[in-house]
N, C-alpha and C positions, 0 to 999 in steps of 0.2 A: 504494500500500500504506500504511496507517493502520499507527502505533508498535506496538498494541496488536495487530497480525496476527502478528506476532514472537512472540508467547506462547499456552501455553496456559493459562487459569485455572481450576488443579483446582481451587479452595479460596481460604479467606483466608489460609491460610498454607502455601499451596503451588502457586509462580508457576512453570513450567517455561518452557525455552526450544525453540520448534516443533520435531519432531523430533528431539527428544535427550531425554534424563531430567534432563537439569543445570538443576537450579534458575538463578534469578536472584542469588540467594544467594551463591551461588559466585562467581559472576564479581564479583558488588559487593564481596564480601569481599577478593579478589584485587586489586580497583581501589584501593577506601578504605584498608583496614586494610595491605594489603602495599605499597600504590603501586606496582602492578605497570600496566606500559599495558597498553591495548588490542592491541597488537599483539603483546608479550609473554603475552597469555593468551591470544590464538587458535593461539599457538603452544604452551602446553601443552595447550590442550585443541580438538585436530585436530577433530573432528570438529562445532565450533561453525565459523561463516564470522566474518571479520572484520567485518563488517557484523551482526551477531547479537548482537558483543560488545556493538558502540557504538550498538547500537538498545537494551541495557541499560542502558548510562549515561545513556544522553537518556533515556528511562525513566525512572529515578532521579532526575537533574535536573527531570524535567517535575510530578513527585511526591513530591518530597524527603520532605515531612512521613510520610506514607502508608508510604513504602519506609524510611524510618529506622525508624520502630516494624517492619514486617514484618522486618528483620534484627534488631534488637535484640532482640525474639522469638524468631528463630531461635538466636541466639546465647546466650539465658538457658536455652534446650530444650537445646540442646549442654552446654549447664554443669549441666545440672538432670541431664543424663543421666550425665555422666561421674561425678558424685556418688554416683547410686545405683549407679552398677556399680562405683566404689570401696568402697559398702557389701558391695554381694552381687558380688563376681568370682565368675568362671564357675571351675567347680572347678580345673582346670589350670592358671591363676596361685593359689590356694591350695594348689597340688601343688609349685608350683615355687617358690612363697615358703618353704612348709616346708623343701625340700631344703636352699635358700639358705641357711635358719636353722639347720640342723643341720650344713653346709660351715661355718659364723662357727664356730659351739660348738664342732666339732673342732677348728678351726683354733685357736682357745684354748685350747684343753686341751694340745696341742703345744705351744703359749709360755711355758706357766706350768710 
């Protein structure tokens, strides 16, 4: 079996792991950024094999350059996204920030 039998490749920026929805993403994120092991992340996510993990990491190590921009991508998308729905939130955090604002103003108005 060749590294590269381990994945499927939707896209340039969207690497799956054979048989699951979980990006490569995920697990590098969990490797690099948390220092979580390999055996630590087949155990939160059951349904990867131990061997699926560490066929992402050598992955990673065999294309370091490649797979650094593809999560740094990812990672600007997650930040580019959480921005805009900080701009437009879905009406029910503008429902429940309102309430919030008017629980402070009562509660002020009691102090004073």
């Amino acid at each position: 079996m060749q590294l590269e039998d381990y994945f499927n490749f939707l896209s340039a920026d969207d690497i799956r792991l054979k048989g699951s929805r979980i990006g490569i993403e995920t697990i590098l994120y969990e490797h690099i950024y948390r220092s979580r092991t390999p055996e630590e992340i087949a155990q939160t996510y059951t349904s990867l094999s131990l061997e699926q993990v560490y066929a992402t990491i050598l992955y990673y190590l065999q294309n370091k350059e490649v797979v650094s921009n593809y999560i740094a991508d990812w990672l600007e998308w997650g930040h580019q996204q959480r921005k805009a729905q900080a701009l437009n939130p879905p009406p029910g955090i503008v429902r429940l920030r309102k309430i919030k604002q008017e629980k402070a103003a009562m509660e002020q108005g009691k102090g004073a």
